[in-house]
N, C-alpha and C positions, 0 to 999 in steps of 0.2 A: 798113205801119208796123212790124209785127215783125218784119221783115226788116231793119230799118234799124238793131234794138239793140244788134247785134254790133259794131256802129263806133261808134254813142255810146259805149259801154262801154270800146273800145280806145284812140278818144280819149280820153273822161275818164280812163282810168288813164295816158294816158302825159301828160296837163298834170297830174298830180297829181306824177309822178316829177320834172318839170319846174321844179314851184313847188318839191317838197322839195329839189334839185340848187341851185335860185336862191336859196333862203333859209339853206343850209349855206354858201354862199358869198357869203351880203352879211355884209360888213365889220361888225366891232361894234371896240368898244372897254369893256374893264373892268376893274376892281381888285380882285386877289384879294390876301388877306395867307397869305403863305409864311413858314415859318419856315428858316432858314438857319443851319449849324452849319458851323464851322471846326475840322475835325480831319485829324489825320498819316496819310498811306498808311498800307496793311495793311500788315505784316512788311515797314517798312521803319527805317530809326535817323533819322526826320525826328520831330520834334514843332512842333505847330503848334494855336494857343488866338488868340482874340481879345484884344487886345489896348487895351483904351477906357478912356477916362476916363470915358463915360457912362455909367450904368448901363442898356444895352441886353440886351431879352433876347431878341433870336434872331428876333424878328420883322421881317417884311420887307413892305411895302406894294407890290405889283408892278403898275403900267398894263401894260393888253395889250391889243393891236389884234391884228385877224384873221375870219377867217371864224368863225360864229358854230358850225358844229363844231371847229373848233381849240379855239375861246376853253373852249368843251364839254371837251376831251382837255387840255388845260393846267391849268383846274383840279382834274381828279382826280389830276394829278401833280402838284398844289402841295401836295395833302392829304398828302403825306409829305416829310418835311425834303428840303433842296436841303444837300450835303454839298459845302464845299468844299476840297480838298486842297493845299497845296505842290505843283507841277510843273506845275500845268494853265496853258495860258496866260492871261497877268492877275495871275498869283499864282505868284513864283519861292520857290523851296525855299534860298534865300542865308540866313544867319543874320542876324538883323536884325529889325526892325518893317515890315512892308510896308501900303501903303494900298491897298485893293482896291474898283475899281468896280464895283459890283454890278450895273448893267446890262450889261457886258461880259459878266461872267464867266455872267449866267445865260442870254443871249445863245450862247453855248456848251454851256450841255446839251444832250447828245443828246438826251432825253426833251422837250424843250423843242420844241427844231431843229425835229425832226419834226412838230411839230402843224401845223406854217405861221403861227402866231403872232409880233408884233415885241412885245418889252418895248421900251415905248418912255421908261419910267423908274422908277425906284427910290425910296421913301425909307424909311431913310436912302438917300443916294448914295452912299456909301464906307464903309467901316468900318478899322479899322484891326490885320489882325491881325501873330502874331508867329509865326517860323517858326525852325529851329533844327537844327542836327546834332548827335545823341547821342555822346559820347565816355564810353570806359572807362578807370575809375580803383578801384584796387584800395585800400581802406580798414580799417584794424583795427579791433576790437572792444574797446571799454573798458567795463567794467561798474562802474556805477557806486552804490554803498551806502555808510552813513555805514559809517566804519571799525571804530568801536566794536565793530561787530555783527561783525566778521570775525574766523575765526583762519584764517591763512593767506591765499592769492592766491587771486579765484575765475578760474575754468579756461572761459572762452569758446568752444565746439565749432560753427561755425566761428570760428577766430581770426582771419580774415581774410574780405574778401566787397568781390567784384567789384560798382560800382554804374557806371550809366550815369549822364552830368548833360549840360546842353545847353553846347557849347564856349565860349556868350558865358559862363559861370559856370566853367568849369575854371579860372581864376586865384583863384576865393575857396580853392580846396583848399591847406593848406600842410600843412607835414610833422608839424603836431599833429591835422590835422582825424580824427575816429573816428566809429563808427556808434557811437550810447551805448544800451547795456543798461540800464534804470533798473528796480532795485527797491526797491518801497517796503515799505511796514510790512505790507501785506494780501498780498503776494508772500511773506512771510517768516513768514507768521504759522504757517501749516502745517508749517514745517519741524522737524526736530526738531534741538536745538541739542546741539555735543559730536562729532557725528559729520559724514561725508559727506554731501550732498547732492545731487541734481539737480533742478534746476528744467528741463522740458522745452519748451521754445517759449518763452522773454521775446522779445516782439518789440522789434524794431529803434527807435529814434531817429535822425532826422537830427541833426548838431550843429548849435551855432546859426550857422556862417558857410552853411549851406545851408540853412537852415529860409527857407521864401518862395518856394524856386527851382520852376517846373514843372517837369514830365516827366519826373521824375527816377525810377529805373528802379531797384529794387534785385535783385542776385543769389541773394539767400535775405530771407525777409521774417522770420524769425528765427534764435536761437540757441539751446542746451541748454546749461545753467550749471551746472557742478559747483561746488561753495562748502563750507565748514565754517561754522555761525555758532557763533562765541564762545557759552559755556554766561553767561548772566547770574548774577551772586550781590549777595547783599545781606545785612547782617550785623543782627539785635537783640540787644540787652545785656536780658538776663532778670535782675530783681531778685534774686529768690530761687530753687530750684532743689531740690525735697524727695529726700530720698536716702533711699533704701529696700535693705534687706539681701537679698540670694537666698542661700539654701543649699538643696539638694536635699532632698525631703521627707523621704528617711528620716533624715536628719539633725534635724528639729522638733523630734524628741522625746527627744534626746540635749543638744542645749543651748538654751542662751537667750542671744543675743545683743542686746546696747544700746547704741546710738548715743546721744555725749555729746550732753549736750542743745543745745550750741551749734555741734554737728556736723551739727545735725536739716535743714539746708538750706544748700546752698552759695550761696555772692551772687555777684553780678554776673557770671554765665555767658555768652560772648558764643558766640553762634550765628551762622558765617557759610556759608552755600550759595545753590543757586538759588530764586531767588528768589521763584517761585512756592511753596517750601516753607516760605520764609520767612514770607510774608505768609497759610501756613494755619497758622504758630505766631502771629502777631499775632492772628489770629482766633480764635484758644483750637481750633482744630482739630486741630489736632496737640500734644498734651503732652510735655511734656520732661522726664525723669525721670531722674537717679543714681542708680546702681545699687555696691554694694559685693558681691561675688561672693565668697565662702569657699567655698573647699576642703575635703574629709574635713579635710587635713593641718592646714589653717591651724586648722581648729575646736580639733581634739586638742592642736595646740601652743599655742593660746588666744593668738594676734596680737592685740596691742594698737592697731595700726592700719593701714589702707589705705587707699590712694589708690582713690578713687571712679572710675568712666565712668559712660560714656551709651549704648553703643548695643556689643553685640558683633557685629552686622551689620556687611554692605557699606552704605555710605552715603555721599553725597556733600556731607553737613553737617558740619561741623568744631565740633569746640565749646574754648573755653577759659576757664580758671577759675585765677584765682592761687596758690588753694590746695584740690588737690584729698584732699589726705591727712583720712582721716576718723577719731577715735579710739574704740574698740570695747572694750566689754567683752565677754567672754566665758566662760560658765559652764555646767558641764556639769551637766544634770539628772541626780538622785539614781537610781538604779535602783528602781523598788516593788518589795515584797516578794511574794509571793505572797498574802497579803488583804489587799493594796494603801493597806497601813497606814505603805510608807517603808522604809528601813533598818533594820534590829533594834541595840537598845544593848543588850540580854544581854549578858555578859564570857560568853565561849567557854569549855568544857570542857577 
């Protein structure tokens, strides 16, 4: 009998190779869901999207017959998308909308082929995608801001910019179409107004006769914008306006100067600059003061009157006053005497 275990042994293992040989190869049939994407060769000027009125999303219901290790190797290749391109047969690369049968075309994967599996159907059954040849059209640069805010033309770096679009769309371009630079208020808000500026990367806008189109391809995805913005100003009329004297101090004690009393404050002083200075005068944050400045000379020659200002600085506020002439008296203090009793009336010797 122990003799005899060698061949039970070589038998049973070779009907075990037998059953597992017969059961890879009996026939099953199953439904796996694949998903399916429609997109353009690599580095080629085709573009291609689906094309539906449904709203499908990419899944695909596949029957499949075959040996039950094919059916095995079919679906670990369905667990990654099935890519369908332009040029493969089923699906021509012509511009246009094309209907494509889906058990055809996945009947043709090599990954497929090879299992020894038949897709024996689909659903959906067709799908409808769109395919297309890239054409180049060279487009300017319009930037666009309300005018107001400008002084000057702003200066677009590139002025011009090569974009690909699909040729069924080449007839919307006419000789106004532009890629549009838009800035708005938050773009502009940093800039500083009066001088130069650049703004570095505003990206691009389609206009509106291309806005919708797929696959459209642009040559630089922004611009660098030199611009001025316009300094903004705004003007307040100030009621009243108090006017104060300066003379250098060693002058205090030489005279005594007095503003007539209906001189004591100018009226209606209109204040006009930017704006932001403005609105720190409405807020009482910035005071606004006249000033009447004398001279050694003016004192000694005792000028009855002057024209008032506001600021002997640089400044970018402007002020105007109907009448700025201020009338002054002026009087020279008495000299003390030495026990500071005043000038002596003694008649002299």
């Amino acid at each position: 009998m122990l003799k005899q275990w060698p061949t039970i042994l070589v038998v049973s293992l070779v009907t075990v190779v037998i059953w597992l040989f017969a059961e890879g190869e009996n026939i099953r049939r199953d439904s796996i869901v694949a998903t399916v994407q429609v997109v353009p060769p690599a580095n080629s000027n085709i573009v291609a999207w689906v094309q539906s009125d449904s709203p499908w999303d990419g899944r695909v219901t596949v029957n499949l017959s075959g040996p039950t290790i094919g059916i095995d190797n079919a679906r670990a290749r369905l667990r990654q998308p099935i890519l369908l391109t332009p040029g493969v047969e089923g699906f021509s690369s012509a511009p246009g909308d094309h209907t494509l049968d889906l058990r055809t075309l996945l009947r043709s994967v090599p990954e497929l082929r090879v299992t020894g599996v038949s897709v024996e159907a689909t659903e959906p059954r067709t799908i409808v995608a769109h395919a297309d040849v890239l054409e180049s059209v060279e487009l300017p640069v319009r930037v666009e801001i309300a005018a107001a805010e400008l002084d000057g033309v702003p200066e677009p770096n590139p002025a011009r910019v090569q974009i690909q679009l699909p040729s069924l769309a080449r007839s919307r371009v006419t000789a106004d179409t532009a890629l549009i630079v838009r800035l708005g208020p938050e773009t502009l808000a940093g800039l500083a107004r009066g001088r130069r500026e650049t703004i570095q990367a505003a990206p691009f806008e389609l206009p509106p006769e291309l806005m919708g189109i797929r696959g459209i391809r642009l040559g630089a995805p922004s611009a660098r914008v030199s611009l001025t913005l316009r300094e903004r100003t705004a003007s307040e009329v100030l009621a009243s306006v108090p006017v104060q004297i300066r003379i250098a101090p060693v002058n205090l004690a030489r005279y005594r100067v007095s503003i007539a009393e209906a001189d004591q404050f100018l009226r209606d002083v209109r204040v006009t600059g930017p704006s932001e200075e403005i609105a720190r005068i409405r807020r009482g944050e910035m005071r606004v003061i006249a000033m009447v400045t004398l001279s050694a000379q003016e004192l000694a020659s005792g000028i009855t009157s002057k024209a008032a200002t506001f600021t002997d600085l640089p400044t970018s506020l402007q002020f105007q006053v109907e009448d700025p002439i201020i009338t002054l008296e002026i009087k020279p203090i008495p000299e003390s005497t030495p026990n500071g009793s005043g000038p002596s009336d003694a008649p002299s010797n």
